[in-house]
N, C-alpha and C positions, 0 to 999 in steps of 0.2 A: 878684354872688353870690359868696362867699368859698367856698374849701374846705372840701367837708362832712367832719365829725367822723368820724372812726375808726366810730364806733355806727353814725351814718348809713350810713357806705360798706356796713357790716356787714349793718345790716337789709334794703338793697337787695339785695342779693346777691343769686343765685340757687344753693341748694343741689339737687344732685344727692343722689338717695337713696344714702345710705351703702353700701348693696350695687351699687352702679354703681362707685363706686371702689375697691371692695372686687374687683370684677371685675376694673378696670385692673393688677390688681397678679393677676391669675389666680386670686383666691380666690372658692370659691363659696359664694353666699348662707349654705347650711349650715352653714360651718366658722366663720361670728363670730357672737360673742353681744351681739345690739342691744340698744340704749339707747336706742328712738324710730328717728327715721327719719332721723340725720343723726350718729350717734354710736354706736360699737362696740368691743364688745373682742375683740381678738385672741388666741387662743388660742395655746399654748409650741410646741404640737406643728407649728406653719407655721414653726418656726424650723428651717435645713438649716446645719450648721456648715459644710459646704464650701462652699457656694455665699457663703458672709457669707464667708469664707474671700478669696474671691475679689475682692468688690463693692469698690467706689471709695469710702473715706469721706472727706469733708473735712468741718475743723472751722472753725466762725468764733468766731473772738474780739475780741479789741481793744485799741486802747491807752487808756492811765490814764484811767476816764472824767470826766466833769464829772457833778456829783449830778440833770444830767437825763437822762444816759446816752447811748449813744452810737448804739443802736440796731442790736444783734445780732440780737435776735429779726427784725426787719422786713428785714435783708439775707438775713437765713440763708433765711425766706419766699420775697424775690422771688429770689432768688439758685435756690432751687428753678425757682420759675416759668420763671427763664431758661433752665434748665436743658432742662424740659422743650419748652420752643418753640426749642428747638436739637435735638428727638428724643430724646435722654436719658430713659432711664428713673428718674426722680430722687424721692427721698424725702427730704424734709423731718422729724427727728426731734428731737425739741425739749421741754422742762420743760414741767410744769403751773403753772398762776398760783399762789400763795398768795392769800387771799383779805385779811390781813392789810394788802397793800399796794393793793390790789383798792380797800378804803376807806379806806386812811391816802392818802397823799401822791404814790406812785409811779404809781397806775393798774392795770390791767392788764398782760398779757404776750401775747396771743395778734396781736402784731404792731401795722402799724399804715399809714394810708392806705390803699392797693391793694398792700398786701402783708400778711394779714392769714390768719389758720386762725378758721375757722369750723363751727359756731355758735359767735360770738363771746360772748353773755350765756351761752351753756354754760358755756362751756368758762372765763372767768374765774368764774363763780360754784360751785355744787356738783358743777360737770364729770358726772364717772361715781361720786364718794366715796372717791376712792381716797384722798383728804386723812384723808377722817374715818376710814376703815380703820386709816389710819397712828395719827392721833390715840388711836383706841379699842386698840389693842397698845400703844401708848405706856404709854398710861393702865392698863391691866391690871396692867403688871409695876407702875407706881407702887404700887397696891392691894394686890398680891401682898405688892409689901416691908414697907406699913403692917400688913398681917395678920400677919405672920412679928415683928415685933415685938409686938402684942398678945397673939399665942401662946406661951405657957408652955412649954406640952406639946411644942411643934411647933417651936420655938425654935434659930434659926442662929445666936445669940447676936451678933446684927450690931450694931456700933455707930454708932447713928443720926448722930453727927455726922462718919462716914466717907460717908453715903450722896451717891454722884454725881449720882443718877439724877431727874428732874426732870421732875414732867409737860408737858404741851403741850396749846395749843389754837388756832387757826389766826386769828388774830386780833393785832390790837396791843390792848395792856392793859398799860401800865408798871406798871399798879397789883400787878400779879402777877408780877412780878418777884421779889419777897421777901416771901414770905407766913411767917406760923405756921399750922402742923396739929396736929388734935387736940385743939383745946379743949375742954372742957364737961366733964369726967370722964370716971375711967376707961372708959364704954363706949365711949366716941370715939377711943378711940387714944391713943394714945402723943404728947403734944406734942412738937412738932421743929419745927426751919426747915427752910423747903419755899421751891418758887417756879414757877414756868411760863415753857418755853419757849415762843415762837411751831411749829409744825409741822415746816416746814420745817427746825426744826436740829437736830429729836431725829435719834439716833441712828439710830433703825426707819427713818426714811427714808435715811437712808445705806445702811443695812444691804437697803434693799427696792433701793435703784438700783445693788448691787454684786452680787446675788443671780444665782447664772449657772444656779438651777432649785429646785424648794420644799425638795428636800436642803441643797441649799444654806443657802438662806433661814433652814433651822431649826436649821441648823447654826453662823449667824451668829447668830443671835438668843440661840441659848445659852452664847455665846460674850462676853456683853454684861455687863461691868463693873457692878459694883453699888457695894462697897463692901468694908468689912471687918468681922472679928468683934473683940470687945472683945481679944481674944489676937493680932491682926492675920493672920489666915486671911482671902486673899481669897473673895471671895463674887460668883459671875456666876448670871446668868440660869438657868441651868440648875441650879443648888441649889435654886432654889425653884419647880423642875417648871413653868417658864414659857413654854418655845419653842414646844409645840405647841398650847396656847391662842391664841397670840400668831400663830401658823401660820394658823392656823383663820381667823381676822381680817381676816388679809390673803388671804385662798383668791383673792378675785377682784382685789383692788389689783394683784397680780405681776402682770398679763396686761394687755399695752399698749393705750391707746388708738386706734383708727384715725376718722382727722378728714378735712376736706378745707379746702384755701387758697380762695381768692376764686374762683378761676382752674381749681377743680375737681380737682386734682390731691392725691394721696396725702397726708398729713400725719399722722405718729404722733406722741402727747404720751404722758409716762408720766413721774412721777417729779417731784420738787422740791423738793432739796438745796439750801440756802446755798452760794453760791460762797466767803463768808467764813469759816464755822465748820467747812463739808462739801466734798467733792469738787464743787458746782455743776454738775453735768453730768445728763442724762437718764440713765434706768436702761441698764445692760450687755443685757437682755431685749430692750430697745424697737429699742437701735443692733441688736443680732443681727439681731432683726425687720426693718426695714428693707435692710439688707446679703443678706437673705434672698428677699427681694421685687421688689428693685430694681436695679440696676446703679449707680447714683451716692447717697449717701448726705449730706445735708447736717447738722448738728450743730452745736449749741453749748454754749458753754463760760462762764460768768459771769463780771462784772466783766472788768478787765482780764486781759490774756496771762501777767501778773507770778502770779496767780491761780488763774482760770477753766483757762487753759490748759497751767499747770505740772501743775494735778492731775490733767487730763485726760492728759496721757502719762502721769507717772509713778506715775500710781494707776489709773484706769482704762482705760489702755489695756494695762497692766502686766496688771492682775486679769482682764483677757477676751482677752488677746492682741491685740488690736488693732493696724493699721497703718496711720495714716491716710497720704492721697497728698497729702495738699495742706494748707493751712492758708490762712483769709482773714481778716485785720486790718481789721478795721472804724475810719475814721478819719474824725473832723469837722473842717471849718474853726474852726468854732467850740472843739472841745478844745483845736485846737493855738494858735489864740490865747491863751485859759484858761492855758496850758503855757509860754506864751511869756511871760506878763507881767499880760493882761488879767484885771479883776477881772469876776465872777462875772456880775454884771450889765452889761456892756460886752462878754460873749461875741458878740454879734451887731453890732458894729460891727467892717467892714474894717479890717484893718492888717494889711501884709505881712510887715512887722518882726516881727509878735509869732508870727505862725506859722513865716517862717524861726526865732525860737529856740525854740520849741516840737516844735518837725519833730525837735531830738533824744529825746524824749520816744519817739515813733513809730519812729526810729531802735533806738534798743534793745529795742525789743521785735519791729523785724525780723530783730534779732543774734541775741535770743533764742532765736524758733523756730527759727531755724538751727543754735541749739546743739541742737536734740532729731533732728536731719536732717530737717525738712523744709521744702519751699520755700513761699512763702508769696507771694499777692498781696494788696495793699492795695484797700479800696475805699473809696474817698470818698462817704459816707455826703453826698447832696446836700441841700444849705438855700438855699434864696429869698437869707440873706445872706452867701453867697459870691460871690465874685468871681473873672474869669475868673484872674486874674493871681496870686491867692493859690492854686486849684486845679490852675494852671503849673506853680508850684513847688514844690507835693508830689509833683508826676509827676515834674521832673527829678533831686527830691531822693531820689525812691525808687528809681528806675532808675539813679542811681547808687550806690547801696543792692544790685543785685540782685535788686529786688522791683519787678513793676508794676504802679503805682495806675490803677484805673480807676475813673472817674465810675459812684457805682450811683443809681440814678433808684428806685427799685423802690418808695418811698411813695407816689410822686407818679403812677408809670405803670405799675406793677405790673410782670411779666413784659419786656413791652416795654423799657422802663427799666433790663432787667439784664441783656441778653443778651452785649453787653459783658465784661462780669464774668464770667458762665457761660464765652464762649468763652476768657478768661486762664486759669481754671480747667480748662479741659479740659487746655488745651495743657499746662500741667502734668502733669495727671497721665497724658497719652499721653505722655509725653516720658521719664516714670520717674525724676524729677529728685530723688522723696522718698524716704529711707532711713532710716526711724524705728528711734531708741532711748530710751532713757528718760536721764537725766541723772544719777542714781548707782545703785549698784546696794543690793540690800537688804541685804548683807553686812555694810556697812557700820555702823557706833556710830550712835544715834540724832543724839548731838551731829553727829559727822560727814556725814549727812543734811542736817540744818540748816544748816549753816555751807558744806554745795556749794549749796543754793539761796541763802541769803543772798552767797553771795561770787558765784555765776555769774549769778543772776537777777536781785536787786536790786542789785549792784552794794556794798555793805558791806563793812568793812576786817574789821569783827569782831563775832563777837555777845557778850552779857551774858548770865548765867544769874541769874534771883534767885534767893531762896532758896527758896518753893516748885518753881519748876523743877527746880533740884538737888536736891531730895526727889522728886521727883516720876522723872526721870531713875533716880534707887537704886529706887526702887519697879519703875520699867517692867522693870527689869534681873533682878529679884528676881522678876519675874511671867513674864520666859522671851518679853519680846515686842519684845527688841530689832529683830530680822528685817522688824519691819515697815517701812512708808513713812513717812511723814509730811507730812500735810495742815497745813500753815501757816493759820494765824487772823490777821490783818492789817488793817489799811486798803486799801480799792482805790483811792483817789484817790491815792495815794505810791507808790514802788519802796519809800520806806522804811517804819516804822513809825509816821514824823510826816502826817497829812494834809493837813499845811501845805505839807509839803516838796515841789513840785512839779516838772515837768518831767522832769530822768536826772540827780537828784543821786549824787555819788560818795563815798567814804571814808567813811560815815557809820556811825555804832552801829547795831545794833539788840537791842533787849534781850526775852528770854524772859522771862514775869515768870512763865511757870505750864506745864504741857504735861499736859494731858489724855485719858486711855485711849479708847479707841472699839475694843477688841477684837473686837465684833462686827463693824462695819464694818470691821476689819482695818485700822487707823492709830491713830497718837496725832496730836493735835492741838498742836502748842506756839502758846500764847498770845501777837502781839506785840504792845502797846497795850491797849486797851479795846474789847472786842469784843462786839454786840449780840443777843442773842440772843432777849428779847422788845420787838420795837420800840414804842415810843410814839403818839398818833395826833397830828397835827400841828394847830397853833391851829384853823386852818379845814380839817377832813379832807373832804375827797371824798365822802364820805356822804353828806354833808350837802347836794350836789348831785344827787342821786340819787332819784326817783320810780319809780314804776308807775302805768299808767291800769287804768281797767276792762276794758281788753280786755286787757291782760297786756303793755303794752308800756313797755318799759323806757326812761327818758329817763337820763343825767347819767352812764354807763358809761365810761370812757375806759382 
């Protein structure tokens, strides 16, 4: 009998009533607002700034992955579990699925073997709606701006082919990538190019996972880039009296999820940002929440460290004062071969060779986190085909490195399988070995932003600006928002902008071809390459694997 599927593990499970865990954490019955008997939301008012003040957060990232990924969510899971069968008071804080990828190609998110948060058909399908919240404020201000141009009377005089602003629906649909609105006559609006994002990379979700209270919240949301008038007067959100509708929407999305792992213990979701377009990280609310709860705080960061985890210091941890203690790089045999040399499908065949030259790959991005102060151990993400001699050499490679790699089991044995890893983890951060800063400061030119992570993080001699970018750069200057950060749009498979380029290439270009406002969420965006924003569904999508019986149980989930 082979290894049962992720679903399988899932349905066997045995879940405790979500007010039992809710207990573990000292909260009573009263104070969350349930969703059935295995799902809840937590309320703002259980967040204590000093006591989050104090908690242990560690973040997991990873190096460059392979397009099967490398498996954060499932370390950061058991990596909890170990946590807590070590006594640790430990909270697992982590993204919601998109459901986009749920039936395209990628799967799920809610982990995987016996490291898994559960209810698993929950929580990747319509979870608690915090998706569709997002979605419907999305979609409100789209409609706002369509009406403001059919308005005469009422008229911002905004010139539609300025307009940034782009609905969303949580789904792949390339076909909605580039639409026209407005057809049929004048009662239908105003004809324009339009188009849809997938959820995940509007703005609102940015703006809901940086929000540090509904002041907040509505203070970002009116703060949201639209576009301009035919005279070039810019035009935000709050011209067209949108924040507190849009407030309204999201009343119950802001207020985190509490879940529970295989293994019964704590697990908050909230939030689900692109690690490519967006900061990739859970909401600032959910980490408070947890840090609030807890004593050890686990977290992750999307895609690669070059990524997931640049934004997470210098944007997220910057915007809620955060100080994580630890850092943990999640690493396969199989990437580093992929890094070494191996084509895509020969990832699963040994050679030592190709992980010795791939192990530079994982190399730099233990330089990396080192460049933001904090210490970092590696975990070897375990597969059936590794070998003992290839999993040798990433230990001696790292620990001559200053990082140690430990074996993490946690798909395969859950909790068991990662205590290991939990105790590397501790001994960090009782050691006080992390001294986090961010890696430039805001003071700084936007250019100059860009060109210290391009030159410290990827490793590039120099960047390109096209000529949008340089329009775009006089614009940002012009609107008073240099001060900001700046959230990179990228390939994750590259340090560079080529996704071909693999491994820790050096001197290499990379070119800005566009840099995009996000005022509300407080960044601009510079564009490097071709970056996806509604994704396609794949020849044979997952769907298509996918039933219900009569009694309500779900087969083909992964």
């Amino acid at each position: 009998m082979g290894f049962p599927s992720d679903l399988e593990i899932a349905q066997r499970a045995h879940m405790n009533p979500i007010t039992a865990v809710a207990a573990r954490l000292g909260i009573d019955s009263d104070d969350i607002e349930l969703y059935g008997r295995y799902k809840a939301k937590l309320p703002l008012t259980l967040i204590d700034d000093h006591k989050a003040s104090l908690g242990r957060l560690i973040l997991v990232t990873a190096l460059s992955p392979t397009p099967a990924g490398e498996g954060k969510t499932t370390t950061s899971i058991g990596l909890n579990e170990g946590l807590n069968k070590l006594g640790k008071k430990s909270v697992v804080v982590l993204r919601e699925p998109s459901l986009g990828p749920v039936f395209g190609m990628k799967g799920g998110a809610a982990g995987g073997g016996y490291a898994q948060v559960v209810p698993m058909e929950d929580i990747n399908l319509h979870f608690t709606g915090d998706f569709a919240a997002i979605e419907k404020a999305n979609n409100l201000l789209s409609a706002l701006i369509d009406n403001n141009l059919q308005n005469r009377k009422r008229s911002l005089g905004i010139d539609p082919r300025t307009i940034a602003w782009k609905r969303v629906m949580d789904m792949n649909d390339r076909a909605l990538r580039r639409i026209v609105i407005g057809l049929g006559g004048t009662g239908n609006g105003m004809p324009r190019e339009d188009g849809f994002n997938i959820t995940p990379a509007s703005e609102v979700m940015a703006i809901l996972c940086l929000a540090r209270n509904v002041e907040d919240l509505k203070a970002r949301l009116a703060n949201i880039y639209v576009g301009q008038t035919f005279d070039r007067r810019p035009i935000y959100a709050r011209d067209l009296n949108a924040q507190g509708a849009m407030a309204i929407l999201l009343k119950d999305a802001i207020k985190p999820n509490l879940v529970q792992t295989l293994e019964g213990n704590p697990a908050i979701l909230h939030g689900g940002p692109f690690a490519n377009i967006a900061q990739g990280v859970n909401s600032v609310l959910a980490t408070q929440m947890g840090l609030s709860l807890g004593d050890y705080v686990v977290t992750e960061a999307g895609f690669g460290a070059d990524l997931g985890a640049e934004k997470f210091f210098d944007i997220k941890c910057r915007a809620a004062g955060l100080k994580p203690r630890a850092a943990v790089i999640v690493a396969t045999i199989r990437a580093l071969r992929f890094h070494g040399g191996s084509d895509i499908k020969e990832v699963n065949q040994p050679s030592v060779e190709r992980v010795r030259v791939g192990l530079e790959n994982l190399g730099r991005h233990i330089a990396n986190i080192a460049k933001f102060g904090v210490k970092s151990v590696v975990a070897i993400n375990n597969f059936p085909t590794d070998t003992p001699e290839e999993i040798a050499l990433v230990q001696e490679y790292c620990a001559n490195k200053g990082s140690r790699a430990v074996l993490a089991e946690g798909f395969a044995r859950g909790g068991d399988g990662m205590t290991d890893l939990a105790r590397a983890v501790v001994e960090v951060v009782e050691k006080g070995e992390s001294r986090f800063h961010p890696l430039y400061e805001l003071e700084m030119s936007i250019e100059g932003k860009i060109e210290t992570i391009a030159r410290e993080i990827y490793r590039a001699d120099r960047v390109i600006y096209g000529g949008e970018a340089q329009a775009a750069l006089k614009r940002i200057k012009t609107l008073g928002l240099e001060h900001l950060p700046v959230c990179m749009a990228k390939t994750q498979y590259s340090f560079s902008d080529d996704p071909k380029l693999r491994n820790a290439p050096e001197g290499f270009k990379v070119t800005v071809n566009d840099i995009e406002i996000a005022a509300g969420a407080g960044f601009v965006i510079p564009i490097l390459g071709t970056i996806m924003r509604m994704p396609g569904l794949p020849d044979v999508p997952a769907a298509e694997g996918m039933d219900i019986d009569a009694t309500g149980v779900i087969s083909g989930l992964s």
